[in-house]
N, C-alpha and C positions, 0 to 999 in steps of 0.2 A: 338641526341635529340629524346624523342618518348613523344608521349601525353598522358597522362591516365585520359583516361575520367572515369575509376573507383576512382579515387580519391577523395575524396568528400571535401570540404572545412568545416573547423572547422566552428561553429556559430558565434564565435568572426571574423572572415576572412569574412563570408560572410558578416558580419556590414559593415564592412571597405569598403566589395566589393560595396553596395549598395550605402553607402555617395558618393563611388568614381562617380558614376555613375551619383547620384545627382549635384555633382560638381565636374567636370571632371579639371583638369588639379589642382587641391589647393596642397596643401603645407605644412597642419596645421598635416598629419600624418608624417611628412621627421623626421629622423630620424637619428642625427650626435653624432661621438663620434672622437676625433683627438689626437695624440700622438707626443711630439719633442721627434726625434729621436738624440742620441750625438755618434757620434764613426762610425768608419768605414762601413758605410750600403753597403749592396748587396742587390741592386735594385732587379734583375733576382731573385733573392734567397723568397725577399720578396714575390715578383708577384708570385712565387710558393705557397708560404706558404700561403697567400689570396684565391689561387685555392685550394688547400689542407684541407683547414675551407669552403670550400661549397661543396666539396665533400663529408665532414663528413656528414654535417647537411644539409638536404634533405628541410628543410623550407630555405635556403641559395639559392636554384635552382629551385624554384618556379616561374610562372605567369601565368595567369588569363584571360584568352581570355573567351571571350561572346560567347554562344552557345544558339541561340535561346531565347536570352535574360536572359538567365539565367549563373552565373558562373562556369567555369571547371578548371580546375587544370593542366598545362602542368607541367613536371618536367623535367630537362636536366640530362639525363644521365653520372655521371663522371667516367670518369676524364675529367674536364671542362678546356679550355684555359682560364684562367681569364683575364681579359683587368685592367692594372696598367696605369690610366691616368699620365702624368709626366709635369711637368712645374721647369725651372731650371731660377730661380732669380739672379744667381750668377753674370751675366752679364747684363745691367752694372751698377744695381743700387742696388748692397745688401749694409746693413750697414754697412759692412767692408770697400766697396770700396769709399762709403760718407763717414766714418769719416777719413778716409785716405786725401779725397780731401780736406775737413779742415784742415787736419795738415799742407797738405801742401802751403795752405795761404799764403800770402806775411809775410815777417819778421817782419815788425810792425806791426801785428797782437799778441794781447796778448795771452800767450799758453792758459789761464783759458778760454778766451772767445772761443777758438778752442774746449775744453774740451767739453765747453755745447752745441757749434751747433753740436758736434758730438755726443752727448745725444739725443739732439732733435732729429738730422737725424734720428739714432736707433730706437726712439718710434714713427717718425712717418712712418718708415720702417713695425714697427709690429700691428701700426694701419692700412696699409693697406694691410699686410698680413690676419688681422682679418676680413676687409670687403672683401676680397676675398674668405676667408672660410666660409664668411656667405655669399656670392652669390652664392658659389656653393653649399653650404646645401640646398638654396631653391629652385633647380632644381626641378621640377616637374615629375613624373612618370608614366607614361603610364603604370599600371598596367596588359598589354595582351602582351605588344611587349618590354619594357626594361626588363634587366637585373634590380632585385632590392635590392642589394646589388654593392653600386659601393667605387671605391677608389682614391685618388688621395694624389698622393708624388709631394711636392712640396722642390725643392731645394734651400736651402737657402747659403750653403758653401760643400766643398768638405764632413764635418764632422758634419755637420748639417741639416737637413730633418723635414720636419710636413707632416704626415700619414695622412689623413683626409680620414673616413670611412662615409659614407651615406648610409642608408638602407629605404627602407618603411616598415612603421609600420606593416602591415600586415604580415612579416615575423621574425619580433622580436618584444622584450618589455625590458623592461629594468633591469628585472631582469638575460636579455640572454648579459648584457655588460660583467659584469665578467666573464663569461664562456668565450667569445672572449677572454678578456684581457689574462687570462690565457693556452687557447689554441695557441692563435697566437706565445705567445713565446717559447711554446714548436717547434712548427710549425718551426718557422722562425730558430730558432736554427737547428733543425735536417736539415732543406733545405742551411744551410748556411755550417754546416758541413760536407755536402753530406752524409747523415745515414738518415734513415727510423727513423721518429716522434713515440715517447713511448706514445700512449697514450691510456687509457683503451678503448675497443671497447664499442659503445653506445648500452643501453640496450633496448630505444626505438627512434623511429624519429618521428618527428612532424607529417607525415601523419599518423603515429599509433593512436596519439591522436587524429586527426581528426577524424579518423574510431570510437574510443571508444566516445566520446563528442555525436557523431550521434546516434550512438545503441544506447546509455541514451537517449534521450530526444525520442527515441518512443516505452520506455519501460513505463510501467507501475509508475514510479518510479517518472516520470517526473510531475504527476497530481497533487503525493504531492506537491510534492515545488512548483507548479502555485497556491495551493491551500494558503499556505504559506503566498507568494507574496500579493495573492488578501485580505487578514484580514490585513496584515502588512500595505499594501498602501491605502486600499480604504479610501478616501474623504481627501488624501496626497495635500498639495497644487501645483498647477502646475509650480508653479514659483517662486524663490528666488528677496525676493525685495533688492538692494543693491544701493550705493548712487550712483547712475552713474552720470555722468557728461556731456552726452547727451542722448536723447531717444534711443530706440534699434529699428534700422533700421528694414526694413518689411521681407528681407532673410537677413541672417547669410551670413560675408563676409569673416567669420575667419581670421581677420587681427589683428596682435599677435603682443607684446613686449614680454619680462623678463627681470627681473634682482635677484640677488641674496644676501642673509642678513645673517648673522651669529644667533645667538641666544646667547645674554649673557653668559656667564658660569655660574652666578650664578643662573639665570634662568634655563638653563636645568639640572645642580645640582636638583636643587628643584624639577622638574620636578618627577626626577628619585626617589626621596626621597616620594616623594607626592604618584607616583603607586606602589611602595612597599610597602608602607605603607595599601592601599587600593583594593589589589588583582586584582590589573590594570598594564597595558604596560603604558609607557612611549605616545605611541601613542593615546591609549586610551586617556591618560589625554588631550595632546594638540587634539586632533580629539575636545571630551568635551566644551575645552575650544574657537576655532575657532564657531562651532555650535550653542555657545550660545553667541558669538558676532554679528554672521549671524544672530541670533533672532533680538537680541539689533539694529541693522541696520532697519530690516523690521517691527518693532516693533509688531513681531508674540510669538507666543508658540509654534508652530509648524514646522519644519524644515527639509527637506532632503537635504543632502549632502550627493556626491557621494565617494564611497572609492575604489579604485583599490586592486584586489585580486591579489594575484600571479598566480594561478589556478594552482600548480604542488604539490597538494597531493597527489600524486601518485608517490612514491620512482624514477621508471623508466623515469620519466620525468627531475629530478633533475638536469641535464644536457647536456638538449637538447636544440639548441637554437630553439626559436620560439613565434608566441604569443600567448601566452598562459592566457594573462593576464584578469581578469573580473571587470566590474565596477557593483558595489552592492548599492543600494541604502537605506541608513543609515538613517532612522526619528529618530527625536529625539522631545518625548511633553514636555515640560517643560511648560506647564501649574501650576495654584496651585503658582509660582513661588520656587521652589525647591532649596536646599539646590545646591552648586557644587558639592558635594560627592550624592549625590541623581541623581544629572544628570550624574553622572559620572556613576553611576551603570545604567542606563538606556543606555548610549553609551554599555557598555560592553555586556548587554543583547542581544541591535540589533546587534551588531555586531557579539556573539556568532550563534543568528538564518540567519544572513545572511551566514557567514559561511558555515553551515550547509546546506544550501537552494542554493546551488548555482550555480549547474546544469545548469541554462537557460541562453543563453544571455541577454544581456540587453533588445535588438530591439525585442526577442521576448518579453519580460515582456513587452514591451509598445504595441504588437500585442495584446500578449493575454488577456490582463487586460484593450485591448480599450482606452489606454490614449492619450488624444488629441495629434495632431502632427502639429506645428506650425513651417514655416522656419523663423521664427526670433528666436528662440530657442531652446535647446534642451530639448525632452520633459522630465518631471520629475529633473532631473540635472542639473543645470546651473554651479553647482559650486562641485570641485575639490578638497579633501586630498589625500595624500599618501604618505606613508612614502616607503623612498627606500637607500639599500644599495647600494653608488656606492664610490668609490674612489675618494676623489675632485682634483680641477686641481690644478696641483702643486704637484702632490702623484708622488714619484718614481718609478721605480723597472728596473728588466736587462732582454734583450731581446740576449741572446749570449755574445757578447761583444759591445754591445750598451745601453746604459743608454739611459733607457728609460721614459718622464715626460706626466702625461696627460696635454690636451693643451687643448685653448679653451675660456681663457681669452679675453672678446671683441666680441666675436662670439655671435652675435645676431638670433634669431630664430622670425621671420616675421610672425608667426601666430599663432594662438590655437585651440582648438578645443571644448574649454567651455569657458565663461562669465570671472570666473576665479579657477585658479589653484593652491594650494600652494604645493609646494614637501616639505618633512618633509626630511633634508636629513641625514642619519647616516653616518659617514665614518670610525667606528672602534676606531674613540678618545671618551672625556665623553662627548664632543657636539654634538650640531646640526646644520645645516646649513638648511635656508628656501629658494626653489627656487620659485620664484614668477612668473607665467604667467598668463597675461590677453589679454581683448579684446580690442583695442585702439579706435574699432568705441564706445565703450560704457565710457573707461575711461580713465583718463590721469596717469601718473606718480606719480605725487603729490598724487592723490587722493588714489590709491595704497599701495602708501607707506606710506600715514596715516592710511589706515587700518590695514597695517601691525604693526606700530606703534602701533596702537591700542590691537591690539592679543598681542604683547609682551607684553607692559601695562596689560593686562587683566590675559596672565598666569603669571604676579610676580604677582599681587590680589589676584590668585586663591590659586597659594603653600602659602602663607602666611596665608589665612584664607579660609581656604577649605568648610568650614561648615556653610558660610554665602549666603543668598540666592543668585541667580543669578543676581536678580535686585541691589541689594546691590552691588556686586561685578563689575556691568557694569555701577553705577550710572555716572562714575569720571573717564573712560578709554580713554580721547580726549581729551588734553590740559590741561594745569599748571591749578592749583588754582585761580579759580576768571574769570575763561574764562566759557560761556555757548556755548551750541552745541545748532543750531538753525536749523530747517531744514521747508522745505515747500511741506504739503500735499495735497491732494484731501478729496474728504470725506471718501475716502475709507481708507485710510491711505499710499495710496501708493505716492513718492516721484514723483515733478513733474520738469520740465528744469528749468531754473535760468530763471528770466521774466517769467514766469507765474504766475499767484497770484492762491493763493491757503490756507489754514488753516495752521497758524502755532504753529508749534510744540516744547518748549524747549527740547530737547533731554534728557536732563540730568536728568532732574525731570522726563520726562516721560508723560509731561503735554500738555492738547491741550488745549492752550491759549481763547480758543473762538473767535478769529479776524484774519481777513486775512492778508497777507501781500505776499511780490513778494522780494528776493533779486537783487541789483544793479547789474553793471557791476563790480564796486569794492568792491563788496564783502557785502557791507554796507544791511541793511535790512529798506525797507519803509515799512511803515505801513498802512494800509487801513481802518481799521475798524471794526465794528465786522460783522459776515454774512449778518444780516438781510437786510445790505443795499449793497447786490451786485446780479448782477445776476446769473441766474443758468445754466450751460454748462456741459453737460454731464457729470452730479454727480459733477462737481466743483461748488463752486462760484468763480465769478469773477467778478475785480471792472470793471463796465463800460466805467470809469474814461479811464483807462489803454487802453482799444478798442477805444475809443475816439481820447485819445491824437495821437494815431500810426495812426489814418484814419487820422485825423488833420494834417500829417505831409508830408499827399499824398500834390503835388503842387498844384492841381486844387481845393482842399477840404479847403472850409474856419473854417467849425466847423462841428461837426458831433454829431449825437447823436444815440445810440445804444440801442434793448429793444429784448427782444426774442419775435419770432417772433410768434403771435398765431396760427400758425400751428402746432409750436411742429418743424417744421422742422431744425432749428438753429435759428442764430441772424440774427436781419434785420436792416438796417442803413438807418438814414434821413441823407444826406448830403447838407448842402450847401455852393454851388461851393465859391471860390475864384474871388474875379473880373479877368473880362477877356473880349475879344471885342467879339463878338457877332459872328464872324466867329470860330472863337476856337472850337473845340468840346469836350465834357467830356467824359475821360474816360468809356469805356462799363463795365459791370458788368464783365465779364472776364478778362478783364483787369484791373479793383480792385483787383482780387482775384488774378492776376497772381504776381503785385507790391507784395500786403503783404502775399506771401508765404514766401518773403526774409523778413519779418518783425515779422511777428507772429507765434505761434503755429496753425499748422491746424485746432483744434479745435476750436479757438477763431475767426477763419476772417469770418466774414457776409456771411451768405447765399443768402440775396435781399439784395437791394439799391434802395433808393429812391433820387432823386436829387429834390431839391424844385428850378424849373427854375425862376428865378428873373433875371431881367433886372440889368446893370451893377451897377447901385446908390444900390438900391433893395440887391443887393449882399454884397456890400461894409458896408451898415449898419448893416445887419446880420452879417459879420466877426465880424463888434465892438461890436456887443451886446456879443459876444461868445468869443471875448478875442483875434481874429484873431486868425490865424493857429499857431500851437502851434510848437516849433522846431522837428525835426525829429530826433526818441525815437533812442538815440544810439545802446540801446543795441539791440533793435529790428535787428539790421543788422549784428549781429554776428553768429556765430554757437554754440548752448544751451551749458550752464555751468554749472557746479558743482551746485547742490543743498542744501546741507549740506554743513554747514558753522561753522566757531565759531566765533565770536564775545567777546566783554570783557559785563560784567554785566552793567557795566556805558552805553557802547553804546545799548545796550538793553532795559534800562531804556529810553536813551533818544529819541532812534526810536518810542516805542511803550507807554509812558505815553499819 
């Protein structure tokens, strides 16, 4: 091994390097791709072939030690000994050897019923094959001191094996899978036949592109495309509104789910039919059509969504692994309310000049364009398209004399790296498959997979009548006929937790009701009234009603009344106590506020308190004038829910006449 401190780190690498820094030990760049292996494997042969693909590819022998605060480039000289982690399940509990134990069960045992405990064994043998390749995917990487390309063969039978590759982000993307898939078996081949691997020599290596990425950005060339940037984004909004189903924590915890959805056939039919038709990709359309559903959510005209570039327009690059990959920042106005085929030509445009412009990393656009830098999000992009070629699991092909499947089914990925992400995925058939990653502090499953719901809903609308405007097209993308989409805002329009009261909004029409209202725990929508009679909390109204009943439900508090307070500084509570003997003491004012942090939004709980001391009678007749303490607000003790909701028209009538 020798160090090259002439090395210099691509700008995409040094992003990565910096996050890492910011949060040292995450998880949301890990990087997994797994193969079943069927037929006679040679272990030693593989462990070769693994060495042999990072000897090729100089981004494979890469890491990153700090110098001075700032990042350097070590690279391992090869020929490298590769480390093949091994784990062998064969003994004693693979599903050959359980369903065996079933069979051989006592004689009055029915065969049938042997048949399915020895099904179950089997799947629940590969369920926990699956959570062991999602614990070991989310091994963490010490980007100075690991190796960051690692592997691990897990034995399942003498003729049965799962590859499981892991890499950090920082030294591949995902357009460098294929390149793997297809080297490794020439690799594995040649190392299993004992002959020297045919394969063309590389015309560049990823430190070449790192050296060429540098010279551009401090050539002259670089001023255009900042210049570019700054007309394209200036007064861009900082932030994608989406319906979360809790607030967004104060730092980013990158705590990730997925899951993955096909796409109709007749859908992406259409699709394809719709951008021939109109001098568009397939991507184009669906980018389009997600864009102007992310509108319809935040109820804007304005929108950036992020798109990942390949970044190897450059012939020499074409297969080399590495990351190479750029996130571009796609606005789209739809202001006017424009036609689909009108936003569709406006996707194509930015996309043409991002293209074009895409030179700088991202981190520097948000250096040199000043854009605020927040750790509860990322600046400019919250939200994720890209489309990508990969092979889905379940695709075959032959490694030698090994049948070879990708694998991977159940393999969970524990983190993200934006709010949310959709993969657009091609695999070579006429469909598409969507991989969905989000962020689980901000939202659930459900709510997820009604948005995605939703996007499908929205591009069959689009290929069917392309030429109606966008509002038209989003009026009716959530729920059957006769169902409305009800959501609860602020005055600004931005969504607020479930228990909050706030202005509500029909979705569907587009309509802001004039009256407040707060959704239940089940879902149901209470009605408050119109503004004039609530008070004012930082740019909200809110019923006083609702602060009331939650301090009401403190045990010492017999009734409360709430007013903002004339300093301007928040809300101020009159309380009066609960009867009680006269040695008792009343909660201190920090200890108000520490009870309903578990009950309220921060914004809503009392700034002062006032207790009006009355003697025990004194006490007792104030609780009856006030109705006694009122029960303790359920939902106040949960953790904030979904905001957007649907409802049927009947219950809507009958909440808010």
């Amino acid at each position: 091994m020798r160090e090259n401190r002439e090395l210099p780190l691509s700008p995409a690498q040094q992003r990565l390097w910096f996050l890492e820094q910011l949060a040292p030990g995450g998880t949301q760049y890990n990087v997994f791709q797994a193969y079943e292996l069927s037929g006679p494997l040679d272990a030693d042969a593989l462990r070769r072939a693994l060495g042999a693909l990072a000897d090729r590819h100089d981004a494979l022998r890469m890491t990153f030690p700090a110098e001075a605060g700032s990042p350097a480039v070590r690279l391992d000289e090869p020929p490298i000994t590769f480390h093949l982690e091994r784990t062998d399940l064969t003994k004693p509990h693979t599903p050959q050897a359980q369903a065996q134990d079933v069979a051989d069960t006592p004689e009055t045992q029915d065969a049938a019923d042997g048949a399915d405990a020895a099904e179950q064994s089997a799947d629940a043998a590969e369920q926990s094959l699956a959570e062991l390749a999602s614990q070991w995917s989310q091994r963490p990487y010490d980007l100075a001191r690991d190796r960051l390309m690692r592997a691990h063969l897990v034995r399942l039978s003498p003729d049965r094996h799962i590859l499981m590759l892991g890499f950090h982000h920082i030294i591949i993307d995902g357009w460098s899978a294929p390149i793997i898939d297809e080297e490794l078996s020439v690799l594995y081949a040649a190392e299993a036949a004992g002959h020297r691997a045919e394969l063309p020599p590389l015309k560049s290596g990823y430190a070449d592109y790192a050296r060429w990425q540098n010279e551009k950005l401090r050539s002259p060339e670089a001023e255009r495309h900042l210049a570019y940037w700054r007309e394209r984004l200036s007064g861009a909004p900082p932030l994608a509104t989406l319906p979360a189903d809790r607030p967004r924590p104060p730092v980013q915890r990158f705590r990730g789910a997925d899951f993955s959805v096909r796409l109709p056939d007749d859908v992406a039919a259409s699709i394809g039919d719709l951008a021939r038709a109109n001098r568009a990709t397939p991507f184009m359309v669906a980018l389009t059509a997600f864009t102007v559903l992310l509108a319809r959510y935040a109820r804007a005209d304005d929108v950036v969504v992020g798109v990942v570039e390949a970044g190897r327009s450059r012939p020499e690059f074409a297969s080399t692994v590495g990351f190479f990959v750029q996130t571009l920042p796609i606005r789209l106005d739809l202001s006017g309310d424009p036609s689909f085929l009108d936003a569709l030509a406006g996707t194509r445009e930015a996309l043409f000049g991002a293209y074009e412009h895409d030179l700088l990393s991202f981190d520097m656009l948000v250096d040199h364009l000043r854009l605020e830098r927040d750790l509860s999000y990322t600046p400019l992009v919250q939200v994720i398209f890209q489309l990508l070629y990969l092979p889905p699991l379940g695709s075959t092909t032959r490694w030698h004399d090994l049948d070879v499947t990708r694998w991977g089914e159940g393999v969970t990925q524990k983190s993200t790296r934006f709010d949310l992400e959709l993969h657009l995925m091609e695999d070579g058939s006429e469909g598409f498959g969507l991989e969905v990653c989000y962020n689980v502090d901000l939202f659930d499953h459900d709510t997820v997979r009604g948005v995605v719901d939703d996007y499908v809903s929205l591009l069959r609308a689009v290929c069917g009548a392309p030429g109606r405007s966008v509002s038209e097209l989003t009026a009716r993308v959530a729920g059957p006929q006769g169902r409305t989409r009800v959501s609860i805002r602020d005055d600004d329009g931005v969504p607020l937790p479930r228990g909050a009261l706030g202005r509500l909004w029909l979705d569907d029409a587009g309509i802001d009701t004039g009256h407040l209202a707060r959704i239940r725990p089940d879902g149901t929508v209470e009605h408050h009234g119109p503004y004039e009679s609530e008070l004012r909390v930082r740019g909200c109204r809110v019923a006083a009603r609702v602060i009331e009943d939650v301090l009401s439900s403190v045990p010492e508090v017999a009734s409360a009344r709430v007013r903002n307070d004339p300093s301007g500084s928040g809300l101020a509570a009159k309380l009066v106590p609960a009867p009680r003997s006269p040695e008792q003491a009343l909660p201190s004012d920090a200890e108000m506020r520490r009870r309903l942090r578990k009950l309220l939004p921060a914004f809503l709980i009392p700034t002062s308190y006032e207790w009006e001391r009355n003697d025990f009678e004194q006490a007792r007749d104030r609780a009856d004038d006030f109705g006694q303490a009122r029960e303790r607000a359920d939902d106040g003790q949960q953790a904030p829910e979904p905001v957007v909701i649907v409802v049927t028209q009947d219950e809507f009538r009958d909440d808010c006449s």
